[in-house]
C-alpha positions in Angstrom: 0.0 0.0 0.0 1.8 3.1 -1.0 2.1 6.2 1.2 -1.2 8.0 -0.6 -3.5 5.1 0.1 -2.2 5.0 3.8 -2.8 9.1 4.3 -6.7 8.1 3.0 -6.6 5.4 5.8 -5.5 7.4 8.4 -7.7 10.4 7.4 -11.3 7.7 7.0 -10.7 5.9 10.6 -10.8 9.7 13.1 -13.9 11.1 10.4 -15.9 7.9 11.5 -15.1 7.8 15.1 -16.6 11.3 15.3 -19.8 10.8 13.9 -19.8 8.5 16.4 -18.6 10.1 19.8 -19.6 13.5 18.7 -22.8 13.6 20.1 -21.0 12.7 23.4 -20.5 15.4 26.1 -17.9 15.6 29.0 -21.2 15.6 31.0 -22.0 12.6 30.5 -18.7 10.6 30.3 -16.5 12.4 32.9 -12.5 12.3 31.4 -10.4 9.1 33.6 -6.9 8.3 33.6 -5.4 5.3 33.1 -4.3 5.0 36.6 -8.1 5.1 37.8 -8.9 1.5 36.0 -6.4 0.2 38.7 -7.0 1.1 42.1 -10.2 1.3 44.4 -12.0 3.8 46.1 -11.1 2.3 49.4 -7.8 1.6 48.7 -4.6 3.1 51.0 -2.6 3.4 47.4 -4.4 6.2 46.2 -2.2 9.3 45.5 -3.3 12.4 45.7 -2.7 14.9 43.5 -1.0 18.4 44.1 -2.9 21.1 43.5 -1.7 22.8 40.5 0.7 20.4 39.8 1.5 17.1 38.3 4.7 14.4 38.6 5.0 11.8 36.1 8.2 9.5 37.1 8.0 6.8 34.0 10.5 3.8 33.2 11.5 3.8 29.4 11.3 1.0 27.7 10.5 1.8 23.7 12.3 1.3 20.7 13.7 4.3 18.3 15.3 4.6 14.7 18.3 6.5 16.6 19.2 4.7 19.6 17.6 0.9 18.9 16.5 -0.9 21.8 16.3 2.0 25.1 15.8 1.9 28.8 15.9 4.2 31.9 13.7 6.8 33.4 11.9 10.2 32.5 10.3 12.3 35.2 7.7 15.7 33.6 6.7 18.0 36.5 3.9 19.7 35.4 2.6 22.7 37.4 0.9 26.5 37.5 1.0 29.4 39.7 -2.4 30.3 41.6 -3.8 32.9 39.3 -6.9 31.8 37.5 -5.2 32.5 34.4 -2.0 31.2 35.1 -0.7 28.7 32.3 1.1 25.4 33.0 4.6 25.1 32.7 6.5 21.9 32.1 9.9 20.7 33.2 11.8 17.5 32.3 14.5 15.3 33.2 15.2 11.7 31.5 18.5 9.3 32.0 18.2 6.4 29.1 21.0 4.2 28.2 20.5 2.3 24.9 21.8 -0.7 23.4 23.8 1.3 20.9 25.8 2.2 23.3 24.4 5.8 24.1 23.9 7.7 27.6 21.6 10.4 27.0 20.9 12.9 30.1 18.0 15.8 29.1 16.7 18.6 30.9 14.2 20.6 29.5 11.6 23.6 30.6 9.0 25.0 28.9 8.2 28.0 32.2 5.3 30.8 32.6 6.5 32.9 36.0 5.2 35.7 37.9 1.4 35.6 35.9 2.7 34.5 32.7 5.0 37.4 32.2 8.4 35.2 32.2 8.8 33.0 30.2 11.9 30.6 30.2 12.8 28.3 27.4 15.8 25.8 28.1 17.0 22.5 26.3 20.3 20.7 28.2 22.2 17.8 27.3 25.1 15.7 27.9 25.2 12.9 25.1 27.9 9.8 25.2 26.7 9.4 21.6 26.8 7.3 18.4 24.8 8.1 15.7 25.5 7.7 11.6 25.5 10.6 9.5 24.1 10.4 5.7 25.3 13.2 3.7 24.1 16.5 3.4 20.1 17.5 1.8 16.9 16.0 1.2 18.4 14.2 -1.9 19.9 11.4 -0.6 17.4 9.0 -1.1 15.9 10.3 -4.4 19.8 9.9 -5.8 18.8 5.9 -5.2 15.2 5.9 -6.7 15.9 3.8 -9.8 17.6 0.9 -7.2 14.5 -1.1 -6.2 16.8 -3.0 -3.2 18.2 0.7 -1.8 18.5 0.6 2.1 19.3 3.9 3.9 21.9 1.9 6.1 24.0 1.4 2.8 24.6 5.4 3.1 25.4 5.5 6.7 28.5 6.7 7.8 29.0 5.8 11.7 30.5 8.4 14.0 31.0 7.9 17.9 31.6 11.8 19.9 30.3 13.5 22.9 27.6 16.4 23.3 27.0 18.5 25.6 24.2 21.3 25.4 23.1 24.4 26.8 20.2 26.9 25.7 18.5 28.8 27.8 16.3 31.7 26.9 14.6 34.6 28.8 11.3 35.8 27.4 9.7 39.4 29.1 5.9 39.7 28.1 5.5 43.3 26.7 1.9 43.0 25.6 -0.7 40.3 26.0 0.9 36.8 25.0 4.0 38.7 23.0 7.1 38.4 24.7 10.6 39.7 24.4 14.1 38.1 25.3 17.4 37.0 24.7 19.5 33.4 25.5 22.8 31.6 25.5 23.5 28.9 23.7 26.6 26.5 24.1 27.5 23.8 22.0 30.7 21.2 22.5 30.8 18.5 20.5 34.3 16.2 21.3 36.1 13.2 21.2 34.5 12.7 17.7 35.9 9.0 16.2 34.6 9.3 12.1 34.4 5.2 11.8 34.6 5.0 8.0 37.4 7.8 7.6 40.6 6.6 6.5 42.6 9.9 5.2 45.7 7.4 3.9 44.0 4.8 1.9 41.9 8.1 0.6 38.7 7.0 1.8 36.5 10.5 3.1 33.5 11.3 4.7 30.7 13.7 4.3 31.5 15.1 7.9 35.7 15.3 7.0 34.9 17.1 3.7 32.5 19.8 5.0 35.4 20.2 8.3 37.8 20.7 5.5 35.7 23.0 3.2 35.0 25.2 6.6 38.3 25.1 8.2 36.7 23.1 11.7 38.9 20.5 13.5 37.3 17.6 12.7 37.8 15.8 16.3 36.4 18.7 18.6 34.3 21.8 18.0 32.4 24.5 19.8 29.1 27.0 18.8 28.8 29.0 21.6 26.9 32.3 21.4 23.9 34.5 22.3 20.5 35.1 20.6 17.6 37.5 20.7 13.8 35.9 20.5 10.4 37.5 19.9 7.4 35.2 21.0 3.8 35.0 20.7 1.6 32.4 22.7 -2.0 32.3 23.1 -2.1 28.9 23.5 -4.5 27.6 26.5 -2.4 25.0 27.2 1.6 24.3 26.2 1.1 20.5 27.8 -1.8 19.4 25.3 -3.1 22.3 23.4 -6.4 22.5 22.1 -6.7 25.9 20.7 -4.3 29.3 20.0 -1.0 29.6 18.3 2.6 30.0 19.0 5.5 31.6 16.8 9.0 32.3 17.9 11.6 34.2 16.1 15.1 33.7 17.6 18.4 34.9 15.5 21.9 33.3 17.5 24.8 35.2 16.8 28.3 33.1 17.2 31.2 34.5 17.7 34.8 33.4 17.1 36.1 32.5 20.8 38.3 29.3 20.2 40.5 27.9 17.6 37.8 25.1 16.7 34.7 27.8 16.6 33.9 30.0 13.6 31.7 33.0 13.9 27.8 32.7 12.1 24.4 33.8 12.4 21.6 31.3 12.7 17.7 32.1 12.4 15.5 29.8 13.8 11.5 30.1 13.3 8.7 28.6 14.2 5.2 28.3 14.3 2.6 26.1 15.7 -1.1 26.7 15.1 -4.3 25.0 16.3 -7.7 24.6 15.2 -10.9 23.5 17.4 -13.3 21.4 15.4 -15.9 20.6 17.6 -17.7 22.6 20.1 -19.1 20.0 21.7 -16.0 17.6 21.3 -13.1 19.3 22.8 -10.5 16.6 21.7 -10.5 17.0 18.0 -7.9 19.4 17.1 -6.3 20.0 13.8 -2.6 21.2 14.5 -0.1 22.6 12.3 3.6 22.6 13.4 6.3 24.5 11.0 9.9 25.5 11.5 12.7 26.5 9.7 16.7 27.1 11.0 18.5 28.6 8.3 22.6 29.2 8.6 22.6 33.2 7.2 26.3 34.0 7.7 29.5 32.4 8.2 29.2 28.5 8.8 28.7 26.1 12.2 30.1 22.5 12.1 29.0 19.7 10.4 27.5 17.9 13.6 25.1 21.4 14.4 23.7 22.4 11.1 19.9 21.9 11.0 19.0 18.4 11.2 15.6 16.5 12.0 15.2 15.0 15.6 16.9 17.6 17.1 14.6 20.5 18.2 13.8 20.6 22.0 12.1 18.0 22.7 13.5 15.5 19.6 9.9 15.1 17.9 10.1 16.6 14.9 10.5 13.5 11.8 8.7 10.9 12.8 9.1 8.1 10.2 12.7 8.7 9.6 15.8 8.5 12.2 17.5 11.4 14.2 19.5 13.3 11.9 19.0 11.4 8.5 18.2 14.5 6.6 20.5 17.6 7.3 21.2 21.0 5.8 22.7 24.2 5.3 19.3 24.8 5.9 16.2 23.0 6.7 12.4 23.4 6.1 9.5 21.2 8.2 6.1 21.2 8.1 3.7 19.0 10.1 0.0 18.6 10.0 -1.9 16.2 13.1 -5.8 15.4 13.4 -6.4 15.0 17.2 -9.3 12.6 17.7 -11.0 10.8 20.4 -11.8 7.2 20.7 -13.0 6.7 24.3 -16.1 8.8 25.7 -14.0 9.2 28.7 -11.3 10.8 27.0 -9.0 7.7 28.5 -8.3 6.7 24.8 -7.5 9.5 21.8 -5.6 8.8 18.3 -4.1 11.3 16.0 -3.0 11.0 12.0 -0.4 12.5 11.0 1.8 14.1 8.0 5.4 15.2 8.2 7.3 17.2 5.0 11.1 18.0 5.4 13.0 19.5 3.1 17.0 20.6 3.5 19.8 22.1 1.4 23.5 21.0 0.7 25.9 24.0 -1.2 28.4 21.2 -2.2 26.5 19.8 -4.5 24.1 22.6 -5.7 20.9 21.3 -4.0 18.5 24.5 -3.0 15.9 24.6 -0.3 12.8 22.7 -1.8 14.5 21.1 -4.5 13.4 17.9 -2.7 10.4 17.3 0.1 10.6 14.2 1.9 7.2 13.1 3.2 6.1 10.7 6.2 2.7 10.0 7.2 2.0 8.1 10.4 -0.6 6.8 13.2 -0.7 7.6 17.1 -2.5 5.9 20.6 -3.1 8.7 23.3 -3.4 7.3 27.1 -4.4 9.6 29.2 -2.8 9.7 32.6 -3.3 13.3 34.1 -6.3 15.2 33.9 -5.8 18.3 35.0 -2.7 19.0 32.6 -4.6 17.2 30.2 -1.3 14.9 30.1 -0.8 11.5 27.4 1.3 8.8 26.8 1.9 8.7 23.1 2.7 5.7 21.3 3.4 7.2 17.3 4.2 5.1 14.2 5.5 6.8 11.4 6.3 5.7 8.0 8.3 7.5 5.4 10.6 7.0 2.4 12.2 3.7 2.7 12.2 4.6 6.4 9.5 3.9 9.4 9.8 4.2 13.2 8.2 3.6 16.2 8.1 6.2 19.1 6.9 6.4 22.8 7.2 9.6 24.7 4.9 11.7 27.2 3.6 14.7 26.2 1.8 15.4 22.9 4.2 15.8 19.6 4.1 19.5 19.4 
């Protein structure tokens, strides 16, 4: 069944659930957690919530493209000020070890203080990482169309290094749900081991040649700078939205403070937009999710340039692996119909459609040249009510590529 006939799948199965639960009203099936099938009025396990607030402390078992077979453990604190109209915030913190070898410790917060009029935006990370890279822009897989037996893994080009990451931005509302700020960003990447490089039996790699071209040491490297940001929010909820929009605007400026780190400019943009479609049925949502980082002067290293599976929260390219597609700059689009499936609003799905596009100057290939498209299926369990909080089980299949992914927290 090719990817069209899937999209039609996908897009019949939500319109006939809601002719069927639309009629249905919180009223009359009150929303329950997952948790609630398992315990008993009476029972002496029963937690109680805190008010305003939600902890979620899950194991993590689940298979990924990226890091294969992964275990460890994810806590989400979830939580809002007093203020009627206070919004929630979010923060994270996950340890996972895989069986590709990888330790992977992220922090991330997503933070409304003082009334909504702060907002903090921070992504950390300290990576003991392998991952393959595949060459530069979207046309890596269309060079291989006429080859019927083509498997992405014929491309890869293995690379062991360490990360380590910090952004953290400060936003200042100025006006209702616009906010202005600034951030620092710091990027390290080291003890980089290219696998399939061997520079005297002239054998070269996509990551040596661009380190060349740019002038970067091609075993350690640093982006480290500052950025201004310009944010709009309305949504009513960051956790699982179901109405409003969100844009952000943020330009990083990098300057030249080591031997290994060349001065650039980077714009990153983004917008996330969401339409109610029931007034009666609160869970459908059609959502929109776009971005685009775009390298506007100088260069960054080959390991930094825009890639998917690495914005905040690593969600972005479902149905293809961390990092397959990367680019000089980078285009994605995302479009998700939120559905429910359970009166109780225990059990939701979503559909879903992915487009990424990316450049590469060596070889002439411009920003749209070539879309890559991935379409895809997704359980929701719900397991806080308040916060409105899921597990999501996704399933994503693109070109020559497919993945399955388990994560808490909606997608975008």
């Amino acid at each position: 069944m090719n990817s069209y006939l899937w999209l039609l799948f996908f897009v019949c199965i939500p319109v006939g659930m809601m002719a069927q639960v639309s009629s249905k009203s919180d009223d009359v099936c009150p929303p329950k957690t997952v948790f609630e099938l398992f315990k008993k009025k009476d029972s002496l396990m029963v937690v109680k919530p805190i008010k305003n607030s939600f902890l979620l402390v899950i194991p993590i078992i689940g298979v990924q493209p990226a890091t294969g077979f992964s275990y460890g453990a994810t806590a989400q604190y979830t939580f809002k000020g007093s203020g009627l109209l206070d919004k929630y915030s979010s923060a994270n913190l996950g340890v996972t070890l895989t069986t590709k070898d990888q330790l992977l410790i992220n922090a991330k917060n997503n933070i409304l203080l003082k009334g909504n009029k702060i907002y903090l935006s921070g992504d950390y990370r300290l990576y003991v990482f392998t991952q393959p890279n595949y060459g530069l822009g979207t046309a890596i897989i269309p060079r291989h169309r006429e080859d019927p037996d083509f498997d992405i893994d014929s491309i890869k080009e293995p690379m062991d290094y360490n990360y380590f990451k910090f952004h953290q931005t400060v936003s200042w509302e100025v006006k209702k749900h616009f906010y202005v700020g600034a951030g620092i960003g710091i990027d390290w990447y080291s003890s980089i081991i290219d696998k399939n490089l061997d520079v005297d039996n002239g054998k070269f790699t996509n990551h040596y040649n661009y380190s060349k071209q740019y002038g970067f040491n091609d075993k350690e490297y640093f982006v480290n700078g500052f950025s201004f940001n310009l944010i709009y929010d309305s949504r009513d909820n960051q956790i699982n939205t179901r109405e409003g929009w969100f844009a952000n605007l943020n330009y990083r400026f990098n300057a030249d403070l080591f031997n290994d780190q060349k001065s650039s400019n980077v714009l990153y943009t983004e917008f996330r937009y969401f339409v109610p479609l029931s007034p009666k049925r609160k869970q459908f949502i059609l959502g929109f999710w776009a971005f685009g980082q775009f390298v506007t002067n100088g260069a960054v290293p080959y390991l930094n340039l825009p890639a998917i599976g690495w914005d905040q929260r690593s969600r972005s390219g479902e149905g293809y692996t961390q990092g397959l597609f990367r680019g000089n700059n980078l285009a994605y689009l995302q479009t998700e119909l939120r559905f429910p499936i359970s009166c109780n609003q225990l059990l939701s799905g979503t559909v879903f459609a992915n487009f990424t596009t990316a450049s590469d100057k060596f070889d002439d290939i411009s920003l749209f040249q070539y879309v890559q498209p991935s379409v895809g299926a997704g359980l929701r369990i719900l397991i806080d009510k308040a916060t409105r909080t899921n597990l999501v089980l996704d399933y994503g299949v693109g070109n020559r590529s497919q993945g399955f992914y388990l994560n808490a927290g909606e997608t975008f």
